[in-house]
mmCIF entry with sequence, helices, sheets and N, C-alpha, C, O atoms, coordinates in Angstrom:
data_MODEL
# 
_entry.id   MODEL 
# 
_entity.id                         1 
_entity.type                       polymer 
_entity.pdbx_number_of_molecules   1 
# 
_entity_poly.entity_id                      1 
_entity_poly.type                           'polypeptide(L)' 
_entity_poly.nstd_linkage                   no 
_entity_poly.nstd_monomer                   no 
_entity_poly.pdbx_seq_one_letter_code       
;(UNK)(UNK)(UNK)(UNK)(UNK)(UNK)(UNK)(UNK)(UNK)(UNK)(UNK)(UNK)(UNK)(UNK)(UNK)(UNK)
(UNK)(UNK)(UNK)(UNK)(UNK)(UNK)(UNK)(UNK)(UNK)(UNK)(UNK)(UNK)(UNK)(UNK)(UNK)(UNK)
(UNK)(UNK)(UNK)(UNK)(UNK)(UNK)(UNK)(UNK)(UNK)(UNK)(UNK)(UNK)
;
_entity_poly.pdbx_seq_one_letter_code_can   XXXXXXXXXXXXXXXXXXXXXXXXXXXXXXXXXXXXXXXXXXXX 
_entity_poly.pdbx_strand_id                 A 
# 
loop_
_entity_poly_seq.entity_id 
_entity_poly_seq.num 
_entity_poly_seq.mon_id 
_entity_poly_seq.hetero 
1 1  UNK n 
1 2  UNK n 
1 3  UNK n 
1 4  UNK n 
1 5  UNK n 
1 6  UNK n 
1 7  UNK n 
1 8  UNK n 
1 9  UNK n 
1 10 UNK n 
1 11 UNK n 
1 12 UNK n 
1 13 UNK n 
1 14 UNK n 
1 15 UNK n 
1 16 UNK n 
1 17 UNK n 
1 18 UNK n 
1 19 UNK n 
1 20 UNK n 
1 21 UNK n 
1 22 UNK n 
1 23 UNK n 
1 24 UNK n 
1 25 UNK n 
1 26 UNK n 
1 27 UNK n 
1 28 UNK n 
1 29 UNK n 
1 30 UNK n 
1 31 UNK n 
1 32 UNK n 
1 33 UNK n 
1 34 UNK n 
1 35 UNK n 
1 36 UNK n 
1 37 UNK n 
1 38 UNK n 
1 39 UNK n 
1 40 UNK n 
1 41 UNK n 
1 42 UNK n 
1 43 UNK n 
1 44 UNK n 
# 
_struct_asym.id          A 
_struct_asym.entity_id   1 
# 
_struct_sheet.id               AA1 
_struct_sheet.type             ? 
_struct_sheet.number_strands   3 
_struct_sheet.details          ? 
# 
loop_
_struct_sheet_order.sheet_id 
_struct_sheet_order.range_id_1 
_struct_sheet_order.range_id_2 
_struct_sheet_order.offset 
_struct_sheet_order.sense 
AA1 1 2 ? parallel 
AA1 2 3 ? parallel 
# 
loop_
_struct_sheet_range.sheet_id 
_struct_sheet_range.id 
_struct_sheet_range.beg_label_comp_id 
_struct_sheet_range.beg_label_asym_id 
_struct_sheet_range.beg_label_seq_id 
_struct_sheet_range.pdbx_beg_PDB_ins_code 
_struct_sheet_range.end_label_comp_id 
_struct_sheet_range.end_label_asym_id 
_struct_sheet_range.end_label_seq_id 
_struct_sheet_range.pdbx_end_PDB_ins_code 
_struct_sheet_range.beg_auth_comp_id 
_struct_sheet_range.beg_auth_asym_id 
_struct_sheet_range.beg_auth_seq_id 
_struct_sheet_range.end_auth_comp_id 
_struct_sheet_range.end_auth_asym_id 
_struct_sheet_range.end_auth_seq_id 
AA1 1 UNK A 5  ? UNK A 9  ? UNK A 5  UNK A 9  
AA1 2 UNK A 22 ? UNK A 26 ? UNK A 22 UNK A 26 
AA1 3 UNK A 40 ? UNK A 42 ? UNK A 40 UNK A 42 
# 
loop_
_atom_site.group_PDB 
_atom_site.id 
_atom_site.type_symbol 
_atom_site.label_atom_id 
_atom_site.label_alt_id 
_atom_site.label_comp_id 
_atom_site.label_asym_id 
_atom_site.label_entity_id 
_atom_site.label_seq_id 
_atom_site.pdbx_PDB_ins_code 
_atom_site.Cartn_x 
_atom_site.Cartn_y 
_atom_site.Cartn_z 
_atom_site.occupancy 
_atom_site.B_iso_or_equiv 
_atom_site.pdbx_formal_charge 
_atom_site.auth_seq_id 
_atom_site.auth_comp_id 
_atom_site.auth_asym_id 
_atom_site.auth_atom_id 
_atom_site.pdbx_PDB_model_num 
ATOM 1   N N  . UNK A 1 1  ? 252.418 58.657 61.002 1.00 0.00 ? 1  UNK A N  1 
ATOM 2   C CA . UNK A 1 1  ? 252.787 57.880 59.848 1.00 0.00 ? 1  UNK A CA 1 
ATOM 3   C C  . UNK A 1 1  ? 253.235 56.495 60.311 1.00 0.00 ? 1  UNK A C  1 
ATOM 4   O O  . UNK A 1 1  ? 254.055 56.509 61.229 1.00 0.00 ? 1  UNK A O  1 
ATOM 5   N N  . UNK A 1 2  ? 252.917 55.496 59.925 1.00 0.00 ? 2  UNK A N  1 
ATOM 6   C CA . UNK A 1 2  ? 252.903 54.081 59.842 1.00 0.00 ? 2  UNK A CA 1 
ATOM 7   C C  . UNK A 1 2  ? 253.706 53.671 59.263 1.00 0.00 ? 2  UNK A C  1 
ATOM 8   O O  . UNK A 1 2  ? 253.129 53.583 58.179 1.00 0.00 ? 2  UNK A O  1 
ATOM 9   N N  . UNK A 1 3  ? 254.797 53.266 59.072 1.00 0.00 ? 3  UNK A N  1 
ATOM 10  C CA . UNK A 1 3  ? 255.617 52.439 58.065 1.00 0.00 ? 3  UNK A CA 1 
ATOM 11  C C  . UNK A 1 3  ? 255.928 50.645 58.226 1.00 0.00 ? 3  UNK A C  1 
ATOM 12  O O  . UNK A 1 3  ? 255.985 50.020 59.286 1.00 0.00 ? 3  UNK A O  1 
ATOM 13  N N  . UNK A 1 4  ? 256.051 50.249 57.206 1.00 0.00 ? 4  UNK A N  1 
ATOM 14  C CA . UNK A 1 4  ? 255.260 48.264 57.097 1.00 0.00 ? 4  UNK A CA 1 
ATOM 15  C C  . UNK A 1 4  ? 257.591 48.135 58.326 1.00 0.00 ? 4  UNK A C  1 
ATOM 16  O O  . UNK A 1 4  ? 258.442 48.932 58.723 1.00 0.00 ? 4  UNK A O  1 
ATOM 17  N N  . UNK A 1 5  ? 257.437 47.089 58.311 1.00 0.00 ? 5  UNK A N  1 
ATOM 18  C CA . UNK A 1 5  ? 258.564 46.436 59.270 1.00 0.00 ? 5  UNK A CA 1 
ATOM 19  C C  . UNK A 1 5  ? 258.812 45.195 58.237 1.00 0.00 ? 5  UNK A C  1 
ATOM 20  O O  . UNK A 1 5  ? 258.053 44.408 57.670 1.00 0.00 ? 5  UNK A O  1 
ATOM 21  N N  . UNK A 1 6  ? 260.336 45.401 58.258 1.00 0.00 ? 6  UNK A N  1 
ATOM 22  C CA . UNK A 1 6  ? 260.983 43.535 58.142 1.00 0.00 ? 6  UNK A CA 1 
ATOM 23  C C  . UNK A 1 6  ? 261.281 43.223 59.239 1.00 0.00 ? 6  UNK A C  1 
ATOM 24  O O  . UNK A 1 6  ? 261.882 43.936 60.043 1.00 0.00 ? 6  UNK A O  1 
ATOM 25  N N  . UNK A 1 7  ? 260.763 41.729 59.468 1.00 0.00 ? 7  UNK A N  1 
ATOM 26  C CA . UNK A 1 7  ? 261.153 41.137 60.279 1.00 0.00 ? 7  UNK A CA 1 
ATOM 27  C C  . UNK A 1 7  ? 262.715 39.937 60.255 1.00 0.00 ? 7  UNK A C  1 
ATOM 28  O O  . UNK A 1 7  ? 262.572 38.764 59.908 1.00 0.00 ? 7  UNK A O  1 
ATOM 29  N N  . UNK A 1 8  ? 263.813 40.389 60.590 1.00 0.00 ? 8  UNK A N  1 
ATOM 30  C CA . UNK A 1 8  ? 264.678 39.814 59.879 1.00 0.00 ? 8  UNK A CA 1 
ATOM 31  C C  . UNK A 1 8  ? 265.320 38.470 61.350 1.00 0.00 ? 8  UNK A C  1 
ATOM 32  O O  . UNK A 1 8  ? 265.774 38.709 62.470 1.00 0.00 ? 8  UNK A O  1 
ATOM 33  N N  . UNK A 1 9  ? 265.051 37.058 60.599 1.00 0.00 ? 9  UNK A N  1 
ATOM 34  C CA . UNK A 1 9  ? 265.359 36.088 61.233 1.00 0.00 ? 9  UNK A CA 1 
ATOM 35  C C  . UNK A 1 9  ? 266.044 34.979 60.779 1.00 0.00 ? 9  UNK A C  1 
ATOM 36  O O  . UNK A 1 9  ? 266.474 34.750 59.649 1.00 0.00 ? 9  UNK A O  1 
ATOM 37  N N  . UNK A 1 10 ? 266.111 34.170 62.010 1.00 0.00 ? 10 UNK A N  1 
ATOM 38  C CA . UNK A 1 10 ? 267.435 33.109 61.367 1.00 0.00 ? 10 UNK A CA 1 
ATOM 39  C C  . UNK A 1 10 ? 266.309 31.398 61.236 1.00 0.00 ? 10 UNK A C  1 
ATOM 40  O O  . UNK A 1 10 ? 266.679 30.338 60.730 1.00 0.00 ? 10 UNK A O  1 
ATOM 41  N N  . UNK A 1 11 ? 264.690 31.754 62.000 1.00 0.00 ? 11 UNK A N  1 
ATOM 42  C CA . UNK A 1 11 ? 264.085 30.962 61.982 1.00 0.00 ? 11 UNK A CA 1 
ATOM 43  C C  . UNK A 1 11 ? 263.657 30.224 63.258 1.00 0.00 ? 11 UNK A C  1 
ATOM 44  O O  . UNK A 1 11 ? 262.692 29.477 63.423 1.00 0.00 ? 11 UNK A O  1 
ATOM 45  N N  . UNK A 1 12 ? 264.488 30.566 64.012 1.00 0.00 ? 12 UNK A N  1 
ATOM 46  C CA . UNK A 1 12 ? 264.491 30.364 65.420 1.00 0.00 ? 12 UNK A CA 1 
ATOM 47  C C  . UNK A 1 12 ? 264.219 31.013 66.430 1.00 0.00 ? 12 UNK A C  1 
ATOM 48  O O  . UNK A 1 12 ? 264.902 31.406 67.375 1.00 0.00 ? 12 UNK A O  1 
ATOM 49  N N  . UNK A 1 13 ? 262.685 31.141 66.048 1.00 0.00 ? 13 UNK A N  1 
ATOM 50  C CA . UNK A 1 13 ? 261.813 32.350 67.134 1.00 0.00 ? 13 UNK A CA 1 
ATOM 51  C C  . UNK A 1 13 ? 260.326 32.072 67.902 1.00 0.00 ? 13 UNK A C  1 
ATOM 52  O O  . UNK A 1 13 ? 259.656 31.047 68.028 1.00 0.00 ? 13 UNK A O  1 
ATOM 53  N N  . UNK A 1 14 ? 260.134 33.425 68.342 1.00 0.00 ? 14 UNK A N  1 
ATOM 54  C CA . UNK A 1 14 ? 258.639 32.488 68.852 1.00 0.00 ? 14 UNK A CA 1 
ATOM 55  C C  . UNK A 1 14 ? 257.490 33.806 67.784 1.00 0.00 ? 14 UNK A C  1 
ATOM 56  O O  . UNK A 1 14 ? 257.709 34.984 67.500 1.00 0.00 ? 14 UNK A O  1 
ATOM 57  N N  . UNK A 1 15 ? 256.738 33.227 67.577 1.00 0.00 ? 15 UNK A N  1 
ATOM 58  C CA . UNK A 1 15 ? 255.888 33.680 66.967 1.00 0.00 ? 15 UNK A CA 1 
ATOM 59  C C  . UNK A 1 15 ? 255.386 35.585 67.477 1.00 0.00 ? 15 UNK A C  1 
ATOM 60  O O  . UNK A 1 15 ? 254.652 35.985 68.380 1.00 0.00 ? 15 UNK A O  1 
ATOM 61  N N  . UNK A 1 16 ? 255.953 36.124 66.725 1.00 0.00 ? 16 UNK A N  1 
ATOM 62  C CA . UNK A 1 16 ? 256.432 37.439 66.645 1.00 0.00 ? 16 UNK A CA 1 
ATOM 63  C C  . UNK A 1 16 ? 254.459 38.309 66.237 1.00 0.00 ? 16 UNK A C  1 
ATOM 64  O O  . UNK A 1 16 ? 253.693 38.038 65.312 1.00 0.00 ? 16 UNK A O  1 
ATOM 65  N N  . UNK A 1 17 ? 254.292 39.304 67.362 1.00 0.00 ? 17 UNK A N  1 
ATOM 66  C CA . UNK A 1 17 ? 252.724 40.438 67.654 1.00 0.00 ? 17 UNK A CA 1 
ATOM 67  C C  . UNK A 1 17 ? 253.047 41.378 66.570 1.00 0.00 ? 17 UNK A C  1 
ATOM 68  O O  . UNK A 1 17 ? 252.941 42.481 67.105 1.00 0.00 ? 17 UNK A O  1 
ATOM 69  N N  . UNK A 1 18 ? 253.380 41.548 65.355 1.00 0.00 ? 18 UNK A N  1 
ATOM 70  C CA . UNK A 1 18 ? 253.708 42.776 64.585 1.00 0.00 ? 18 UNK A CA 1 
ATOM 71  C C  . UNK A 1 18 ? 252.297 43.045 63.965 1.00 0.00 ? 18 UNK A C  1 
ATOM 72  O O  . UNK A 1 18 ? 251.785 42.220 63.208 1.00 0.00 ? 18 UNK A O  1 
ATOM 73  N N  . UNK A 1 19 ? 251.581 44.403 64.355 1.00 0.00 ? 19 UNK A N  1 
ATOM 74  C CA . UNK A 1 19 ? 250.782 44.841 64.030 1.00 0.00 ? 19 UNK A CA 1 
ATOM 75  C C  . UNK A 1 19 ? 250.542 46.103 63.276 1.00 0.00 ? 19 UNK A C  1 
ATOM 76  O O  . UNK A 1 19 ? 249.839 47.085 63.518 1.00 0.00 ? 19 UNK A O  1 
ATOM 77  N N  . UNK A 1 20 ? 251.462 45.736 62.132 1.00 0.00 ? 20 UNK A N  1 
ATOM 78  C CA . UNK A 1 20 ? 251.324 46.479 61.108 1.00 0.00 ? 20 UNK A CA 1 
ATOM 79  C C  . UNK A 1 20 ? 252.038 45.851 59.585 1.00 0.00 ? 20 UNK A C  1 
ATOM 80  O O  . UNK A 1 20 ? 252.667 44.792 59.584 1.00 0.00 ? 20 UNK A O  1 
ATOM 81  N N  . UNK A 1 21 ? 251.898 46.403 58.751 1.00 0.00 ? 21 UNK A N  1 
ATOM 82  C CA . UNK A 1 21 ? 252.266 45.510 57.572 1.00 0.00 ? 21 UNK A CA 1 
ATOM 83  C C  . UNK A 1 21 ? 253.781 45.014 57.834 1.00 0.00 ? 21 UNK A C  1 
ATOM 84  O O  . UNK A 1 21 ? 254.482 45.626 58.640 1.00 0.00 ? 21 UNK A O  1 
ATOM 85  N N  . UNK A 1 22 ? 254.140 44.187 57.317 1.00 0.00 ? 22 UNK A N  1 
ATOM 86  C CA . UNK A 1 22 ? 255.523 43.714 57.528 1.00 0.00 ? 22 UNK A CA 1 
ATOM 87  C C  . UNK A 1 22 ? 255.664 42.480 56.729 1.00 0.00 ? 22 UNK A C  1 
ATOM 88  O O  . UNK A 1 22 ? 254.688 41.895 56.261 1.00 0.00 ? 22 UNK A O  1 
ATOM 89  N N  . UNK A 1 23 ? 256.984 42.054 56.561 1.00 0.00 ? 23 UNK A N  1 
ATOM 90  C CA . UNK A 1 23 ? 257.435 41.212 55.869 1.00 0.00 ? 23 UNK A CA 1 
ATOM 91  C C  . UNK A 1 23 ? 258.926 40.310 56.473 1.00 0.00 ? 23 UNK A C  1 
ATOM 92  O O  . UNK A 1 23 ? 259.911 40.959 56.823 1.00 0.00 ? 23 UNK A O  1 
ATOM 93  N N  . UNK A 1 24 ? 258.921 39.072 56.519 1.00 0.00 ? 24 UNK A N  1 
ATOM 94  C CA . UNK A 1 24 ? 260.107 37.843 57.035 1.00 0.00 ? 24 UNK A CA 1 
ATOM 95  C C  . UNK A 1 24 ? 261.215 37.753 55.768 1.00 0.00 ? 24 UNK A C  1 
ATOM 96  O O  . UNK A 1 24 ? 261.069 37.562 54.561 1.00 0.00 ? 24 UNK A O  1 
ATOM 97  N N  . UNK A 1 25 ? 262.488 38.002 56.694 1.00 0.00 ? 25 UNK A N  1 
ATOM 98  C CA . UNK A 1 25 ? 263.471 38.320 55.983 1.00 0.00 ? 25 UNK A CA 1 
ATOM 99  C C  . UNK A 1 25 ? 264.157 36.727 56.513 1.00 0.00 ? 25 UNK A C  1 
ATOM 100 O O  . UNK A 1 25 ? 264.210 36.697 57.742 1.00 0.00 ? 25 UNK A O  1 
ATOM 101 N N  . UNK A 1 26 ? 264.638 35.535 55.908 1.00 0.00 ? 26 UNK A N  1 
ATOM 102 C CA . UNK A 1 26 ? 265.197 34.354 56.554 1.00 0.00 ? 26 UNK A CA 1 
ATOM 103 C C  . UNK A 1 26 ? 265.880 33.969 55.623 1.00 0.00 ? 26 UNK A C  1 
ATOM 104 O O  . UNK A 1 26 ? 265.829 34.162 54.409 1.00 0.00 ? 26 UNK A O  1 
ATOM 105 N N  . UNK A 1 27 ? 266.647 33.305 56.388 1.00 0.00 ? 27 UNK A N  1 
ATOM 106 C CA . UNK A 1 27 ? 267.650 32.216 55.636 1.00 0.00 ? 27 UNK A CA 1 
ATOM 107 C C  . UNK A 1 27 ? 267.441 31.577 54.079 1.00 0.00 ? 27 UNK A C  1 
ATOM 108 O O  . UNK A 1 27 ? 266.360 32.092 53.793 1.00 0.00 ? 27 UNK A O  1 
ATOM 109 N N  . UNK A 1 28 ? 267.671 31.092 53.377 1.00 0.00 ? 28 UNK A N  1 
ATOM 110 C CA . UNK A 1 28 ? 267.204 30.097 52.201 1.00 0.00 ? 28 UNK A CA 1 
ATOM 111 C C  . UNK A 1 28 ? 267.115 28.764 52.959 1.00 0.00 ? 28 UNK A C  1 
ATOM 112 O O  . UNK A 1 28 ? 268.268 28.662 53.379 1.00 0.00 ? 28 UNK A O  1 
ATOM 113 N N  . UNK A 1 29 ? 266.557 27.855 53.322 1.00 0.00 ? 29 UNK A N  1 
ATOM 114 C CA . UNK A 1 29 ? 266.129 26.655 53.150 1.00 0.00 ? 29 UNK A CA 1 
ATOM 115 C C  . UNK A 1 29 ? 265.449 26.523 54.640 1.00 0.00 ? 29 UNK A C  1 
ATOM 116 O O  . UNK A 1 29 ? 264.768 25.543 54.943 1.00 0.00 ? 29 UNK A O  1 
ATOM 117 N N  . UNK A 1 30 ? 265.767 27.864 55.744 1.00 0.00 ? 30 UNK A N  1 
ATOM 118 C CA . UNK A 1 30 ? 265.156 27.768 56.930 1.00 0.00 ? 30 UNK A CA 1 
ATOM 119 C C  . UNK A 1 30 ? 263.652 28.235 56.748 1.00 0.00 ? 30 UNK A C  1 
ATOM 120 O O  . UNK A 1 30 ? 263.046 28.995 55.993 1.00 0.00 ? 30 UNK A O  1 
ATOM 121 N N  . UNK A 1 31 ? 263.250 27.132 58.160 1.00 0.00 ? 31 UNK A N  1 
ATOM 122 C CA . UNK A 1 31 ? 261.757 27.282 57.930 1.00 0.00 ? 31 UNK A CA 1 
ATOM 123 C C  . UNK A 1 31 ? 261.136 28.552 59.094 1.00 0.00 ? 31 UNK A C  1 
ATOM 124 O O  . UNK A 1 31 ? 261.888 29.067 59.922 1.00 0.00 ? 31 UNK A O  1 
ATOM 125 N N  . UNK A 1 32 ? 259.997 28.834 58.999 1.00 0.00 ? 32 UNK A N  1 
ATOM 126 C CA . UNK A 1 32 ? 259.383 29.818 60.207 1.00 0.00 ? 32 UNK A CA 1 
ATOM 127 C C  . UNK A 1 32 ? 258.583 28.714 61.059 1.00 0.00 ? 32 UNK A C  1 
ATOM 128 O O  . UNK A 1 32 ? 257.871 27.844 60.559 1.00 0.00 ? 32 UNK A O  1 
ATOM 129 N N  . UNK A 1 33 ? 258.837 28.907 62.512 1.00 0.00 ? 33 UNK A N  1 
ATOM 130 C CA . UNK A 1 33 ? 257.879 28.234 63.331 1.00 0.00 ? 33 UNK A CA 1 
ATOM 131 C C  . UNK A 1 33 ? 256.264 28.178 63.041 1.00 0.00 ? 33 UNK A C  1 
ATOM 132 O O  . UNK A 1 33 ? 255.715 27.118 63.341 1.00 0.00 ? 33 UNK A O  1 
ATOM 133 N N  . UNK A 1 34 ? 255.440 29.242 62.474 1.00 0.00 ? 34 UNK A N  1 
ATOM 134 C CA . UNK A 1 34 ? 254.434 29.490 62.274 1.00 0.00 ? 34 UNK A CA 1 
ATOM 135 C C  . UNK A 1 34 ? 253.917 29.824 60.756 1.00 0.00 ? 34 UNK A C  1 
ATOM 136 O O  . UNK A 1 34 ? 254.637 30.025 59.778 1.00 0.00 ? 34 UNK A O  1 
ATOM 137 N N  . UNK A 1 35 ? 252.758 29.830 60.795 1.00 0.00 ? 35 UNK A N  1 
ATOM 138 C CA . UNK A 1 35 ? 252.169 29.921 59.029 1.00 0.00 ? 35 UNK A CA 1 
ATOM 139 C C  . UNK A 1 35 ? 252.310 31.795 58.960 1.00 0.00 ? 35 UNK A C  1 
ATOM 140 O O  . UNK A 1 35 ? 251.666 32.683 59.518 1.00 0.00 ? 35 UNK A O  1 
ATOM 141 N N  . UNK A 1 36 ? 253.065 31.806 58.331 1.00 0.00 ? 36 UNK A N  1 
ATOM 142 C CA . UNK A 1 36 ? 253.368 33.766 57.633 1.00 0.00 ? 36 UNK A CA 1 
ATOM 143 C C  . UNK A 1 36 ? 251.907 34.189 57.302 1.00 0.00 ? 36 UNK A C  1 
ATOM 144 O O  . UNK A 1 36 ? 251.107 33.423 56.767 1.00 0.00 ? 36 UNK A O  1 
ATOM 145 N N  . UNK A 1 37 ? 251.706 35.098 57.558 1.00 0.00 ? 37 UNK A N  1 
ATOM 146 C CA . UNK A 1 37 ? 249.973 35.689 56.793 1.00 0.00 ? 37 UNK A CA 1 
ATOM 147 C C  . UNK A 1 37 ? 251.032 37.139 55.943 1.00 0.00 ? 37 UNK A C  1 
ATOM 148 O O  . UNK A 1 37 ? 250.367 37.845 55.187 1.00 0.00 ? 37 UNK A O  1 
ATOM 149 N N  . UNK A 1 38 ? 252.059 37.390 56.040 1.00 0.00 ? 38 UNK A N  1 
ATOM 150 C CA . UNK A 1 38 ? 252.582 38.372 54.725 1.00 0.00 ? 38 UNK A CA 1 
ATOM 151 C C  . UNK A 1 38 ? 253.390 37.581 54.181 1.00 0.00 ? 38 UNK A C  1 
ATOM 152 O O  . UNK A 1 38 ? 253.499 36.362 54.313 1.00 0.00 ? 38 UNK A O  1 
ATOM 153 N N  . UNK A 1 39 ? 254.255 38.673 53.240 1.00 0.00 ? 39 UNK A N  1 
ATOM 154 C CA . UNK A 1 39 ? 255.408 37.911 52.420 1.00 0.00 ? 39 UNK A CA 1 
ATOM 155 C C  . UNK A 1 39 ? 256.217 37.324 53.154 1.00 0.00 ? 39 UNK A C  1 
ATOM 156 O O  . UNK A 1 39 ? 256.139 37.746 54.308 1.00 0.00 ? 39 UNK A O  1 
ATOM 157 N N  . UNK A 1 40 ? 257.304 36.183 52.955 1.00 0.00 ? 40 UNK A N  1 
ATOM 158 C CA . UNK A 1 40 ? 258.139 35.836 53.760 1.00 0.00 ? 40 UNK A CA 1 
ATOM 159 C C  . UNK A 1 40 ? 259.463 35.469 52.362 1.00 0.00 ? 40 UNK A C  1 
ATOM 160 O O  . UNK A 1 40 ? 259.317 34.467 51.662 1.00 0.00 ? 40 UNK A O  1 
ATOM 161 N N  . UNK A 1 41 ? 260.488 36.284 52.181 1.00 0.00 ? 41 UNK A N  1 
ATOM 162 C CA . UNK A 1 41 ? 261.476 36.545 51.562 1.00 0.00 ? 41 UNK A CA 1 
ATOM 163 C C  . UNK A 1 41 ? 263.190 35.475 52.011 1.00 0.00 ? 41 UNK A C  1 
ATOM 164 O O  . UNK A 1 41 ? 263.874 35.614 53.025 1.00 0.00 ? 41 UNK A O  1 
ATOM 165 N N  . UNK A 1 42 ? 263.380 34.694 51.084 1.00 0.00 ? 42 UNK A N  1 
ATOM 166 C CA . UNK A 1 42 ? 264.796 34.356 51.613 1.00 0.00 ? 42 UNK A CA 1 
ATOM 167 C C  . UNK A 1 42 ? 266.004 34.308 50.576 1.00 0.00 ? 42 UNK A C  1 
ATOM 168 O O  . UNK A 1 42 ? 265.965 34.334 49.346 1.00 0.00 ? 42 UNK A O  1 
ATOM 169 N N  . UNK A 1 43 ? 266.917 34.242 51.308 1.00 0.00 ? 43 UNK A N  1 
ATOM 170 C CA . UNK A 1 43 ? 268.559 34.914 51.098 1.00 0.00 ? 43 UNK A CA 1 
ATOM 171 C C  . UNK A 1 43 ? 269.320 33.920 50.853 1.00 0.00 ? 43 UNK A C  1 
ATOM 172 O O  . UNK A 1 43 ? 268.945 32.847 51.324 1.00 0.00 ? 43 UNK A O  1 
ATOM 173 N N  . UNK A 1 44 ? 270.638 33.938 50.040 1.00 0.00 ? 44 UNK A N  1 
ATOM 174 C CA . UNK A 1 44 ? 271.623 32.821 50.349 1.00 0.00 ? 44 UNK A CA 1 
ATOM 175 C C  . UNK A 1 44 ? 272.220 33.108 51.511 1.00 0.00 ? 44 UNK A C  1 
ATOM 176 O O  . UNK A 1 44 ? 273.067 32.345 51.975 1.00 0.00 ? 44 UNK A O  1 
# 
């Protein structure tokens, strides 16, 4: 069984191999180093 991953960050990373469904958990107004190909979700 497979289950999808959050990836939970502050924005300050290096471009993260997750090979399976998943989704970016970040800051509100922080950016991701790289273009997201899933959801990318933010927080106050």
């Amino acid at each position: 069984m497979r289950a999808a991953v959050t990836v939970i960050t502050d924005g300050w990373c290096d471009i993260p191999r997750v090979r399976r469904d998943h989704a970016c958990l970040i800051p509100q107004g922080a950016r991701l180093p790289f273009t997201a190909r899933g959801p990318v979700f933010r927080v106050r």
